[in-house]
Kinemage of the C-alpha trace (Angstrom):
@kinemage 1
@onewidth
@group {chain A} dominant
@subgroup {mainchain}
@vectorlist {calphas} color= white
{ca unk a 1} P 0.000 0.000 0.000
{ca unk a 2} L 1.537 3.457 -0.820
{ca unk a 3} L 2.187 5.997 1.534
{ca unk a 4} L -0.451 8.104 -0.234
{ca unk a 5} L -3.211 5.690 -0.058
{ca unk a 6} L -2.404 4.871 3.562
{ca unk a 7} L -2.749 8.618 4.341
{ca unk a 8} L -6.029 8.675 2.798
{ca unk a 9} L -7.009 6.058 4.731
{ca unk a 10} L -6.097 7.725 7.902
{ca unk a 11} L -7.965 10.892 7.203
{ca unk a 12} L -11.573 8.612 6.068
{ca unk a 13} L -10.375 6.968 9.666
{ca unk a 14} L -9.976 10.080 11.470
{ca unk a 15} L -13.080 11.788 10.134
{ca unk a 16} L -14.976 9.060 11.269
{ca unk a 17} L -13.647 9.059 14.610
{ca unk a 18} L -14.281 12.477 14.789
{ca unk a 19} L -18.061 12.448 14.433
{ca unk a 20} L -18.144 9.789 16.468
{ca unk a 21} L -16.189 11.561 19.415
{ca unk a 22} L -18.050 15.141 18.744
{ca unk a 23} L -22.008 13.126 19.070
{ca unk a 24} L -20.771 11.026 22.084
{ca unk a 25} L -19.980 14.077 24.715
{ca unk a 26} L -22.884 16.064 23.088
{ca unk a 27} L -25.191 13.344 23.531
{ca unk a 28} L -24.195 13.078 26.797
{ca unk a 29} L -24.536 16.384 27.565
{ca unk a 30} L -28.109 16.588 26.227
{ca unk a 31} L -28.873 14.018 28.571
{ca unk a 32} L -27.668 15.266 31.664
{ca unk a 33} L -29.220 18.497 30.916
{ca unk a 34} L -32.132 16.687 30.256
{ca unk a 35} L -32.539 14.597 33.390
{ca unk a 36} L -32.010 18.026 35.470
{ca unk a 37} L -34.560 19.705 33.896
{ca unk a 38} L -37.166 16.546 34.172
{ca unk a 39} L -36.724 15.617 37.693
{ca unk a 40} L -36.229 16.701 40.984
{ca unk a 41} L -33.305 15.016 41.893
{ca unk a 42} L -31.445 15.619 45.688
{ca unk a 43} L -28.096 17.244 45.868
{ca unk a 44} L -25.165 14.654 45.452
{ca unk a 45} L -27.450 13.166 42.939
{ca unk a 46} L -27.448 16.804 41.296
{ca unk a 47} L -23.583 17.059 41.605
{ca unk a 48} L -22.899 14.093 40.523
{ca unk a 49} L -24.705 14.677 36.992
{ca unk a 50} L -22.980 17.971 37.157
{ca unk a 51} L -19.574 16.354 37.575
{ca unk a 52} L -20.371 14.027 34.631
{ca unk a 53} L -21.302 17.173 32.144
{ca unk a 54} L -18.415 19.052 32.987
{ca unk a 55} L -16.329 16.171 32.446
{ca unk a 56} L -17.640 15.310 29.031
{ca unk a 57} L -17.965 19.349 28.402
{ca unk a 58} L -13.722 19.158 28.840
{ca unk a 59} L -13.528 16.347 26.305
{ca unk a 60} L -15.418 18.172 23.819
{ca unk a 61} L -13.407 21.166 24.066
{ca unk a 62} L -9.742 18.882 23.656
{ca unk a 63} L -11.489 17.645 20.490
{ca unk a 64} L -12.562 21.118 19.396
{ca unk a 65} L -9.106 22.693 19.992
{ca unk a 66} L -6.717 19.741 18.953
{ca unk a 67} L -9.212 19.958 15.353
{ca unk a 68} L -8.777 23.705 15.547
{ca unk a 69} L -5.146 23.436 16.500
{ca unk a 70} L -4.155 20.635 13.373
{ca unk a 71} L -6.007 22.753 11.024
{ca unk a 72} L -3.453 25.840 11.616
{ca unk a 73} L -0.710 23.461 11.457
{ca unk a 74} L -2.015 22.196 7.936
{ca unk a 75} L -2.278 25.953 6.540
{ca unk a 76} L 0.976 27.528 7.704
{ca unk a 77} L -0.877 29.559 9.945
{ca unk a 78} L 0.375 28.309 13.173
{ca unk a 79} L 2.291 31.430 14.517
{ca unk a 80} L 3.352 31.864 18.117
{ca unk a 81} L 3.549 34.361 19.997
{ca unk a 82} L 6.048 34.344 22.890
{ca unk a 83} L 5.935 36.109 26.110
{ca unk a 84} L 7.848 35.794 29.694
{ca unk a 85} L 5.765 33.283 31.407
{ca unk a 86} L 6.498 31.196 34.897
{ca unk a 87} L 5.917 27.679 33.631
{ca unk a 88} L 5.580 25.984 37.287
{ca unk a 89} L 2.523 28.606 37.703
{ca unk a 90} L 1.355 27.198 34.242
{ca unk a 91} L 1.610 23.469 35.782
{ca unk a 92} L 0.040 24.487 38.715
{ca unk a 93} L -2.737 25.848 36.978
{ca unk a 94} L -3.360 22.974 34.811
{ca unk a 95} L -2.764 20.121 38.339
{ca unk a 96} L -5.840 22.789 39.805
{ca unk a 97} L -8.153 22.402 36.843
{ca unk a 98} L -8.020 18.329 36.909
{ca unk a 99} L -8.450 18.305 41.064
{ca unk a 100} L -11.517 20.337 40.215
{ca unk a 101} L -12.565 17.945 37.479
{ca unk a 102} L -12.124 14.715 39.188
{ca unk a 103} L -12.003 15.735 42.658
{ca unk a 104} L -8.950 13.773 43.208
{ca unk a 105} L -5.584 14.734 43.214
{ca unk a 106} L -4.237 12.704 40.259
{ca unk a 107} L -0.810 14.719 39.154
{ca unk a 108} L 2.317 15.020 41.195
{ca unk a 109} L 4.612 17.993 40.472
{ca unk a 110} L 8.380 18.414 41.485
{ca unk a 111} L 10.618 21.245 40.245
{ca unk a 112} L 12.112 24.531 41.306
{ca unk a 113} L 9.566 27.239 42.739
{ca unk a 114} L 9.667 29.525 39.651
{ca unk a 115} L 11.249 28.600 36.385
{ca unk a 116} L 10.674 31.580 33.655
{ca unk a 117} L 11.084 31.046 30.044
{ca unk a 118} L 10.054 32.876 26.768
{ca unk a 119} L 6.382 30.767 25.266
{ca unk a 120} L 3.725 31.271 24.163
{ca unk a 121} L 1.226 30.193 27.164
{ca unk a 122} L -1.588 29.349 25.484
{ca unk a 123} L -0.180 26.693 22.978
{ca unk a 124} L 1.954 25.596 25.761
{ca unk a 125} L -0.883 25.223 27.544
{ca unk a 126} L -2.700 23.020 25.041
{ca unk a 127} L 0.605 20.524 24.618
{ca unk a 128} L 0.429 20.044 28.529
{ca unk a 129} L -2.972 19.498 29.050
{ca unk a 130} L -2.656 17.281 26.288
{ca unk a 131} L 0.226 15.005 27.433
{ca unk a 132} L -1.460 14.613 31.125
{ca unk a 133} L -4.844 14.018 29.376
{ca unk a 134} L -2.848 10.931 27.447
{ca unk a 135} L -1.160 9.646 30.665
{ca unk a 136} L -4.498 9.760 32.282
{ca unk a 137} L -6.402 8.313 29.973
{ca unk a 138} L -3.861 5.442 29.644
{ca unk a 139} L -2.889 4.831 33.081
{ca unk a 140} L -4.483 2.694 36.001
{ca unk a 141} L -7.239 4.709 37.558
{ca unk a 142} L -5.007 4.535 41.146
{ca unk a 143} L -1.971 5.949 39.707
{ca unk a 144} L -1.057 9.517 39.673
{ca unk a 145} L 1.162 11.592 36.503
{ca unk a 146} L 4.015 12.741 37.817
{ca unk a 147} L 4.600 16.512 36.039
{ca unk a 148} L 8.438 17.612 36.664
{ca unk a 149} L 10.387 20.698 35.523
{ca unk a 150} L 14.227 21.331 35.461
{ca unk a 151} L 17.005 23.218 33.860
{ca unk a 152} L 20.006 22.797 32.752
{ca unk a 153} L 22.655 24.562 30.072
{ca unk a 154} L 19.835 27.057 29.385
{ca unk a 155} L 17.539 24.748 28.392
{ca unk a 156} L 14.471 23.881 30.445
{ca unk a 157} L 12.517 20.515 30.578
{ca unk a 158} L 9.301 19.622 31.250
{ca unk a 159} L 8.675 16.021 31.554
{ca unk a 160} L 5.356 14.003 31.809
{ca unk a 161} L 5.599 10.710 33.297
{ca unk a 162} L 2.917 7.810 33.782
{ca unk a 163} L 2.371 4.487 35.052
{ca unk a 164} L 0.058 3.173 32.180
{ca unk a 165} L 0.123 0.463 29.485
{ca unk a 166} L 3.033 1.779 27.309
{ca unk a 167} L 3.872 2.183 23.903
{ca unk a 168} L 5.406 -0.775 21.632
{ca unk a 169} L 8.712 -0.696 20.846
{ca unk a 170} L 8.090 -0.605 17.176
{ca unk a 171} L 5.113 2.222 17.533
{ca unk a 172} L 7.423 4.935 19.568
{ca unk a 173} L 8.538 6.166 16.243
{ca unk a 174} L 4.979 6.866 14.777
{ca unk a 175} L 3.145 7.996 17.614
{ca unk a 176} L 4.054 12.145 16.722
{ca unk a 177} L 2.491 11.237 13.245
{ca unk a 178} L -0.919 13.179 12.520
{ca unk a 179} L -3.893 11.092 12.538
{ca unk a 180} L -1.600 7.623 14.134
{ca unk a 181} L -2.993 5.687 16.931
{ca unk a 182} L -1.287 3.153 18.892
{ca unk a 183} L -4.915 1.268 19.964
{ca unk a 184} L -7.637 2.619 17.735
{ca unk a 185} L -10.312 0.487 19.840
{ca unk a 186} L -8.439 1.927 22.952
{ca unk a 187} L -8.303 5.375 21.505
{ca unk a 188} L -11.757 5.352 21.013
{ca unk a 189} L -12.451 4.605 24.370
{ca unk a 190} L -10.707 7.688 25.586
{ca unk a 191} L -11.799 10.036 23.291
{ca unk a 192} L -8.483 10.311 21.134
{ca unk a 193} L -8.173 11.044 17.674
{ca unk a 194} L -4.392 10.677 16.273
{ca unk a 195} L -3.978 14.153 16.740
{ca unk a 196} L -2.853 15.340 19.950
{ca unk a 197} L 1.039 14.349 20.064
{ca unk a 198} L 1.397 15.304 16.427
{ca unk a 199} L 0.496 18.933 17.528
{ca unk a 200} L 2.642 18.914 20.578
{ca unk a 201} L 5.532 18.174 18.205
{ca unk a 202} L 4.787 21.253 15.916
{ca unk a 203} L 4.057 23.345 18.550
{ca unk a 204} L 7.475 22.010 20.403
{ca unk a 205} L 9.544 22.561 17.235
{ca unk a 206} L 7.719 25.876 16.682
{ca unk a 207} L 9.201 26.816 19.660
{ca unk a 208} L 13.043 25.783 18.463
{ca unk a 209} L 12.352 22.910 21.003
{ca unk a 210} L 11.984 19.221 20.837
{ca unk a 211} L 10.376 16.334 22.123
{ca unk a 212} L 11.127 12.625 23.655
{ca unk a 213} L 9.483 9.678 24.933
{ca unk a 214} L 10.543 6.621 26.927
{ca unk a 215} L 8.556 3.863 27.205
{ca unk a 216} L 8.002 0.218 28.234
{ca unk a 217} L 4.906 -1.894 27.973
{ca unk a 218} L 2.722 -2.164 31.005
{ca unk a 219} L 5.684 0.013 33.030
{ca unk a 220} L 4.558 3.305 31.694
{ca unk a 221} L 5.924 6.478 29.471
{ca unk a 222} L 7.667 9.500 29.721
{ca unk a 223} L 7.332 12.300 27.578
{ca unk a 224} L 10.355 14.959 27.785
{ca unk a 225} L 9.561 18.524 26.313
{ca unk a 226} L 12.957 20.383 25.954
{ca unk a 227} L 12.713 24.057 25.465
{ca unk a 228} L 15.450 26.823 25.049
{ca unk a 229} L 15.068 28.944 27.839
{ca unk a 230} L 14.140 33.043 27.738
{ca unk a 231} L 16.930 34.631 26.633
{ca unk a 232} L 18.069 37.705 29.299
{ca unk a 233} L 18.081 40.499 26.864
{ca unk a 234} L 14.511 39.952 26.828
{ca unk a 235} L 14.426 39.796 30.820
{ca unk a 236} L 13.209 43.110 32.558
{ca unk a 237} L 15.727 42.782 35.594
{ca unk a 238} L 18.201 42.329 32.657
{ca unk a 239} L 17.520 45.160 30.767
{ca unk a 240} L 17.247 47.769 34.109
{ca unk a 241} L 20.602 46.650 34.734
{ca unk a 242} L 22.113 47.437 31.208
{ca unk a 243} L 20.341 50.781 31.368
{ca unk a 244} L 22.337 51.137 34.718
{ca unk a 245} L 25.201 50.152 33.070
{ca unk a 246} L 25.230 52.344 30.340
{ca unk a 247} L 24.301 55.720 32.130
{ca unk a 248} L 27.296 54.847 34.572
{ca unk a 249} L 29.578 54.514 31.413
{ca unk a 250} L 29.024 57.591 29.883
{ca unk a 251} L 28.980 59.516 33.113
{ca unk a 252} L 32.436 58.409 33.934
C-alpha cells in the first residue's frame, strides 16, 4: 500500500472518529441536561450529573481545539507568539483544573519554585494538558502523573511521566504522526483522535524545542519537552541593569 493511499485512509479513519467523538460528549450532555430539567433530583445526585457534564464538556473542548489546532498546522498559519511566562505557575494551573474535574488529586509535580522562560502560554498550555490528558487516559485509575520541571545549560525541561500500558517498541517512532494511533479500539475509548502528540511536536519545534518519549509496555511512558530557555536580553531585571550600566559609562 503506498504511503499516499495509507494517508487517505487515515484521514476517512480520522473523520470518522471524529463524528463519532463530537455526538458522544454532546449526547451526553443533552442528557444530563435533560434529566435536570425533568426531575427533581437531591443534591449529590445533582452534583454528581454535574460532575459528569463538565467532564464530558472538557472532552469536547480537547477535540474542538486539537481539530482547531491541526487545522493551523495544515495551513501555515500556526504562529506563536512568545511572552515571559512562569511555567511551574502554568503546571500548577493545569494540576488545579483536573483536582476540580475529578475531585482527586491525580498529578504530582516536582521542580524549582519559579522557572521563567520565553512561550507562548496558550499553545503551551494546550501541549500540557494534552500530554497529562494521554497519561491519564492510559494509566491505572489509582496511579497519579508525575509533572516535573528542570534546567540545565539554558535549556528547560518539562517532563510528563505515567504508570500506564506503554507504547510498543516498534510504535514509539509513529506515535508524533498526525492522525496515528497506537490502539484505535483503545483510543476510542478515551476520546483520542491521532492528533494530539502530532500537535505537541509542531508546537514544540515551533518553539526551536523538541520532544522525547521513553517507554516500556505495562511500566509506563515518559514524555520529555525540551525548550530553550528566555533569553536575558529579553528579561526586565536584565535590561534595568544594562540601562544602569550604560548611564554609569558615559557619566564616567
Amino acid at each position: 500500500i503506498s504511503k499516499e493511499l495509507a494517508f487517505q485512509q487515515q484521514q476517512q479513519n480520522f473523520l470518522l472518529t471524529v463524528t463519532h467523538e463530537l455526538k458522544t460528549p454532546i449526547a451526553a450532555l443533552k442528557l444530563y441536561i435533560q434529566t435536570l430539567q425533568k426531575h427533581n433530583l437531591p443534591e449529590d445526585k445533582k452534583e454528581k450529573i454535574l460532575k459528569g457534564a463538565l467532564q464530558e464538556n472538557e472532552r469536547l473542548s480537547q477535540l474542538i481545539e486539537n481539530i482547531l489546532n491541526a487545522s493551523r498546522a495544515e495551513n501555515k498559519l500556526f504562529a506563536i507568539q512568545k511572552q515571559k511566562t512562569e511555567l511551574v505557575a502554568l503546571v500548577h494551573s493545569i494540576k488545579e483544573r483536573y483536582q476540580a474535574r475529578y475531585h482527586t488529586g491525580l498529578i504530582d509535580f516536582k521542580g524549582p519554585e519559579e522557572l521563567f522562560a520565553a512561550v507562548d502560554l496558550h499553545l503551551l498550555d494546550t501541549i500540557l494538558v494534552n500530554l497529562i490528558e494521554n497519561a491519564i487516559n492510559y494509566s491505572p485509575a489509582d496511579t497519579k502523573v508525575a509533572v516535573s520541571t528542570s534546567i540545565e545549560n539554558d535549556i528547560i525541561t518539562i517532563s510528563v511521566a505515567d504508570q500506564g500500558i506503554g507504547i510498543p517498541e516498534a510504535e514509539v517512532e509513529r506515535i508524533f504522526e498526525r492522525f496515528y494511533r497506537v490502539d484505535p479500539a483503545r483510543s476510542r475509548e478515551t476520546g483520542g483522535t491521532g492528533l494530539g502528540l502530532s500537535i505537541v511536536k509542531h508546537i514544540i519545534t515551533k518553539h526551536g524545542g523538541e520532544i522525547s518519549v521513553w517507554s516500556s509496555e505495562n511500566v509506563g511512558s515518559t514524555f520529555s519537552i525540551r525548550l530553550p530557555i528566555q533569553s536575558q536580553i529579553e528579561d526586565d531585571k536584565w535590561q534595568k541593569y544594562l540601562s544602569l550600566k550604560m548611564r554609569s559609562h558615559f557619566q564616567m
